[in-house]
LUMDRENVEX-990151 format. One record per residue (C-alpha): residue in one letter; residue number from 1; x, y, z. Coordinates in steps of 0.1 Angstrom, whole numbers. Example, Ala and Ser with C-alpha at 12.3 -4.5 7.8 and 13.67 -1.06 7.14 Angstrom:
<pts>
A; 1; 123; -45; 78 $
S; 2; 137; -11; 71 $
</pts>
This chain:
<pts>
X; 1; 121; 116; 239 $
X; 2; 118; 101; 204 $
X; 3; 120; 125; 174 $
X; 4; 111; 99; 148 $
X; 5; 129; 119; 117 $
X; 6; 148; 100; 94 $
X; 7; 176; 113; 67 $
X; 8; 175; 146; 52 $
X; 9; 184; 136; 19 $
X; 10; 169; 162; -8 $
X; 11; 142; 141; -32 $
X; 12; 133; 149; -66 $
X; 13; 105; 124; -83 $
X; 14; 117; 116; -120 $
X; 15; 103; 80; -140 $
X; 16; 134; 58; -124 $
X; 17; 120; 66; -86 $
X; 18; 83; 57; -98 $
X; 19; 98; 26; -114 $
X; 20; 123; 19; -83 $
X; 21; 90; 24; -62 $
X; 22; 67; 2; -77 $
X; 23; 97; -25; -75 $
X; 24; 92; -18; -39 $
X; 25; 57; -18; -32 $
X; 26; 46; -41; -60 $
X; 27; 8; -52; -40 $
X; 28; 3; -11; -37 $
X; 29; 14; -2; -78 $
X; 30; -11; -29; -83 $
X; 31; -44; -14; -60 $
X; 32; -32; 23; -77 $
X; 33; -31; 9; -111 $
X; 34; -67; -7; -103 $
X; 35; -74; 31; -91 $
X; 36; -66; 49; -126 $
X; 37; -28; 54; -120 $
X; 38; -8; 53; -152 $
X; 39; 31; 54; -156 $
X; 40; 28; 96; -177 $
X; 41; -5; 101; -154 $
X; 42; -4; 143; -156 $
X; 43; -37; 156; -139 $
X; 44; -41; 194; -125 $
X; 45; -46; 198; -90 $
X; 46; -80; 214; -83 $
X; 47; -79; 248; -80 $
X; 48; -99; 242; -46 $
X; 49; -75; 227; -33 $
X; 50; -40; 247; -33 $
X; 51; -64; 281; -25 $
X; 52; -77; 264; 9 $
X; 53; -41; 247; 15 $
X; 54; -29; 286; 11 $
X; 55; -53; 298; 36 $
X; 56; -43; 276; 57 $
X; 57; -3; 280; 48 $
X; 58; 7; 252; 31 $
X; 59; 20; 258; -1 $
X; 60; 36; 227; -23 $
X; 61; 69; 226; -35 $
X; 62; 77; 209; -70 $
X; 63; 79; 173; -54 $
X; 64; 45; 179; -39 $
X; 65; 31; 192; -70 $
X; 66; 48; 164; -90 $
X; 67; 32; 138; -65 $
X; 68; -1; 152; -63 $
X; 69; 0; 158; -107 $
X; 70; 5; 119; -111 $
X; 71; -17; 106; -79 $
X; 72; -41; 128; -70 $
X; 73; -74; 121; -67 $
X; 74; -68; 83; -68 $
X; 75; -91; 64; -42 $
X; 76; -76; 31; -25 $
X; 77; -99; 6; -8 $
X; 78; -86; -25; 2 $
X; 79; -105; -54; 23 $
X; 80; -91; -75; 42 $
X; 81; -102; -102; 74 $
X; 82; -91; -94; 112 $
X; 83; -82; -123; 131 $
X; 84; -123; -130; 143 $
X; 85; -129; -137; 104 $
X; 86; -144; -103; 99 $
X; 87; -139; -85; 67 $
X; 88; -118; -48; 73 $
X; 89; -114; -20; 53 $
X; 90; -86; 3; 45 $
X; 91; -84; 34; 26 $
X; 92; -66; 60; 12 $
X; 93; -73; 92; -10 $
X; 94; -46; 111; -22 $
X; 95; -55; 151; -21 $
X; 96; -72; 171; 9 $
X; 97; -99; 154; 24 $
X; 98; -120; 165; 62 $
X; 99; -90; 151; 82 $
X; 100; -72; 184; 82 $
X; 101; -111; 204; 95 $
X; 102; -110; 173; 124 $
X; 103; -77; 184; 130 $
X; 104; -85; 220; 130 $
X; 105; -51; 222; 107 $
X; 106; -56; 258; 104 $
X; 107; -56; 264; 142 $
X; 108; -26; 242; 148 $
X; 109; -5; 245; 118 $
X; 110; 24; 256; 143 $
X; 111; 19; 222; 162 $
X; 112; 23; 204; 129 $
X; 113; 54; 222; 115 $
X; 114; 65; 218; 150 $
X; 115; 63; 177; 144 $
X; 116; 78; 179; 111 $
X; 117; 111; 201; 118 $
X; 118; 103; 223; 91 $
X; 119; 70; 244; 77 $
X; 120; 78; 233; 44 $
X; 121; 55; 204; 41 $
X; 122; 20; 201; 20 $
X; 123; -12; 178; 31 $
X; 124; -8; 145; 3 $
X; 125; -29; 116; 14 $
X; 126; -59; 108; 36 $
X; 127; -71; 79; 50 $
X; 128; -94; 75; 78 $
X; 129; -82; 95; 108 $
X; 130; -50; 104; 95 $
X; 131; -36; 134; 77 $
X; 132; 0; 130; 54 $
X; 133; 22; 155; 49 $
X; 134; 49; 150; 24 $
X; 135; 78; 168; 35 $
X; 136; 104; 186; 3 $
X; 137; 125; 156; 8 $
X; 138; 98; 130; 2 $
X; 139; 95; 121; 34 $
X; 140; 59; 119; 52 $
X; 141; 45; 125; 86 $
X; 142; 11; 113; 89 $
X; 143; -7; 128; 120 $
X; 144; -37; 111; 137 $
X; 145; -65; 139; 139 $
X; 146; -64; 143; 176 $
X; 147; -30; 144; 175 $
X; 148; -23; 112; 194 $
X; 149; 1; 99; 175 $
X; 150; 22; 103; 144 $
X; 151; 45; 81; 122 $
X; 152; 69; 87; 98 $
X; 153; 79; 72; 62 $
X; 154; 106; 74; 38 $
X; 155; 80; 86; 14 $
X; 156; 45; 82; 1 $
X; 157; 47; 46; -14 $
X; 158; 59; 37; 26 $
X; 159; 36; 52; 38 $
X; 160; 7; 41; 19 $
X; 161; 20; 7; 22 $
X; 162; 17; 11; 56 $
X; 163; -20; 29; 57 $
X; 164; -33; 1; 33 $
X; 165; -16; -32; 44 $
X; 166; 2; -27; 77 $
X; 167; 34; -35; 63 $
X; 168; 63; -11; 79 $
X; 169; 92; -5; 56 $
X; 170; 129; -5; 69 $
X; 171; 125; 34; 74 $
X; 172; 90; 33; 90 $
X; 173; 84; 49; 126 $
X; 174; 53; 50; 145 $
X; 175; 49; 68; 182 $
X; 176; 26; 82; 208 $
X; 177; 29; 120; 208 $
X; 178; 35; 135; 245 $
X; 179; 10; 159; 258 $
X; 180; 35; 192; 252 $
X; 181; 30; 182; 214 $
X; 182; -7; 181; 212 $
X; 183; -26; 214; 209 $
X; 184; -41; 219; 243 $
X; 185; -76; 210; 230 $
X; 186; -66; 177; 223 $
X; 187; -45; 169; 259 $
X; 188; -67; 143; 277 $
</pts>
């Protein structure tokens, strides 16, 4: 079986891994840029927010807090055209959105420790039916809501790279989760 974890190398944000990661993911700096991002961005996370993560039992570790301070709240749409010719859509918002209710996160928190190794993770990004957790190291799991599958990334920028644009960086790795890892509710 396939336990899609990459390194465990401890990550602490600072300006030279925001500059190294928008070196990286140049097309995804520009859509958060266009969003209201700002090298310095410094906003509070809402209040709402870390008191319903609490009740759940996530509680965010200075990397989390240091992501969410300079990203969250940004909204990402991007369009794009399928192979018909038909425009798509892609989004992501970074904070807590209704993935984690569809999920029933509260319910199944063990399930989701369980898939990341460790309880110390902290709900990051949305986008459509997927939930990202960034892990202490950086690292994300994102988890489909009905717990079908998950993927992994190196760290947010991946990751959103990967939610927005379908590109999947070097450390990128997506899978089917077996029925043993899905809350029974969700084991058709």
């Amino acid at each position: 079986m396939s336990h899609c974890r990459p390194g465990n190398a401890r990550f602490v944000m600072t300006s030279l891994n925001i500059e190294s990661a928008q070196q990286d993911h140049l097309r995804l700096f520009e859509c958060l840029r266009a969003a209201g991002w700002s090298e310095g961005r410094n906003v509070p996370i809402p209040d709402d927010w870390l008191e319903s993560m609490a009740d759940i039992g996530f509680f965010p570790d200075d990397y989390q807090e240091k992501f969410l301070r300079s990203f969250g709240g940004l909204r990402v749409r991007v369009q794009d055209v399928n192979r018909r010719g038909k425009p798509t859509y892609a989004e992501v918002f970074v904070g807590i959105g209704d993935q984690l209710d569809l999920m029933d996160a509260q319910d199944h928190l063990g399930y989701i420790q369980r898939l990341a190794g460790t309880a110390d993770l902290f709900p990051v990004i949305m986008s459509g039916g997927n939930a990202v957790f960034a892990l202490k190291d950086a690292r994300c799991l994102a988890i489909e809501v009905s717990f079908r599958g998950c993927a992994w990334a190196s760290d947010p920028f991946e990751m959103m790279d990967w939610l927005l644009f379908k590109v999947r960086g070097p450390k990128f790795d997506l899978r089917v989760l077996t029925m043993e890892e899905r809350p029974p509710i969700f084991r058709w």
